[in-house]
C-alpha positions in Angstrom: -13.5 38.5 -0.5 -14.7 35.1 0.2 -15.1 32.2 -2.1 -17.9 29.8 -1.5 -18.7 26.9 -2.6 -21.5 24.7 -2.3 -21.0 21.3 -1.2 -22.7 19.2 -2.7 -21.1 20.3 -6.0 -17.7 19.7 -4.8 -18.5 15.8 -3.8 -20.0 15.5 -7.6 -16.9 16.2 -8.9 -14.6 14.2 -6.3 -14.7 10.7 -7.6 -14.1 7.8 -5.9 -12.7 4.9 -7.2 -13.6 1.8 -5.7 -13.4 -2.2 -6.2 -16.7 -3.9 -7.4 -17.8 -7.0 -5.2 -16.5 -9.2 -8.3 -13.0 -7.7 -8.5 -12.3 -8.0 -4.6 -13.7 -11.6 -4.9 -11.4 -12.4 -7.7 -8.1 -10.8 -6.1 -9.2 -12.1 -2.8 -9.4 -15.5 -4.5 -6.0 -14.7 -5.8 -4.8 -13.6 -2.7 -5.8 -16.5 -0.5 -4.4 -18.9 -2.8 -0.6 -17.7 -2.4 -1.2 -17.5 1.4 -2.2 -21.3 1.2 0.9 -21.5 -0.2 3.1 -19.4 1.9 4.5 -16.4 -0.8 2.0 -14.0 0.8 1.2 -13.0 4.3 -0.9 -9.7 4.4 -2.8 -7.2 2.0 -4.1 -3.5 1.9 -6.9 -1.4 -0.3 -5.6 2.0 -0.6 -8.3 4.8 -2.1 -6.2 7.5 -3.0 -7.6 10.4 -5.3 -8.6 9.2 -9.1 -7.5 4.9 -8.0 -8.0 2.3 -5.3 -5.0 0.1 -5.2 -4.9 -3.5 -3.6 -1.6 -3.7 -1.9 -0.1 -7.5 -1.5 3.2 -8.2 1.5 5.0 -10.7 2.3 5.8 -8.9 5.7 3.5 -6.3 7.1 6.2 -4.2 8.1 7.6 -4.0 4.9 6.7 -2.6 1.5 4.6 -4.2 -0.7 5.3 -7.2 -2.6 2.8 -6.2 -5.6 0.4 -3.1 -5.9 -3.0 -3.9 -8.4 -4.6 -0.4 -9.3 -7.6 0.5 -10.8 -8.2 3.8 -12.5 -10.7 5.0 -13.8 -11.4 6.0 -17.8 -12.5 9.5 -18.8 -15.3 10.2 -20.2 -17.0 7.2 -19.0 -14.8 4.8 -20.5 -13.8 1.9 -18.9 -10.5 2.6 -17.4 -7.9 0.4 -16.7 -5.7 -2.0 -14.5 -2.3 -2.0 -13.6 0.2 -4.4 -11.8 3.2 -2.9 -9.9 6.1 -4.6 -8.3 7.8 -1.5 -6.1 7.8 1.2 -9.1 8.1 -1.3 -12.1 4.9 -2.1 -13.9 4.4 -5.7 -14.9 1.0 -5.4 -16.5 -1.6 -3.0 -18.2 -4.6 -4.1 -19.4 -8.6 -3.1 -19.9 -9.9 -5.8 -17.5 -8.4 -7.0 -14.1 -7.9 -11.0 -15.7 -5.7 -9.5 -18.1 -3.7 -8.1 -15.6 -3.8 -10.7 -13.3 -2.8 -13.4 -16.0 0.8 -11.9 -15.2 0.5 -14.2 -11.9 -0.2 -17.5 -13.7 3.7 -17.4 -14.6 4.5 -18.3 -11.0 6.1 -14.7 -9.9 8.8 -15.2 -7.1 9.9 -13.5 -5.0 13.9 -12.9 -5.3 16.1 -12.5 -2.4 19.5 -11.0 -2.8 
């Protein structure tokens, strides 16, 4: 037997998480700051299922330097930020300053 579904039911339920016009202002600002000053070169927004991540390089060909995701709270709540550098995380907060306040400490980048 065959199931159906209906779709608009199955979009209700598939959320997407996006970036408000104030957030991509503010990690745009962010971003075009550390270009000025050569650390950064090239970004990406990801949407993947339940986040949308903000993806920072130095190279494009490379992996990123610095991920920023947002995800979403249940139940309505407000969800939360977090900063990634490869699979460490750096920063967790409720609002995206508090997680980007983990830049204002002049984050290098290492070569070994």
């Amino acid at each position: 037997m065959t199931d159906l579904y209906r779709l608009p039911d199955h979009r209700a339920r598939r959320r997407v998480v996006s970036f408000n016009r104030q957030e991509l202002t503010r990690l745009l600002n962010l971003y075009s700051l550390r270009v000025a000053s050569g650390e950064w070169r090239d970004y990406a927004i990801d949407f993947r299922p339940g986040m949308a991540i903000f993806s920072i390089f130095r190279h494009t060909a490379e992996q990123p330097l610095f991920a920023i995701a947002k995800v979403p709270g249940s139940g309505g709540n407000g969800g939360g930020y977090m900063v990634y550098n490869g699979p460490r995380k750096l920063a967790h907060g409720d609002s995206l300053e508090d997680v980007l306040s983990v830049f204002d400490r002049k984050l290098r980048l290492l070569l070994s």
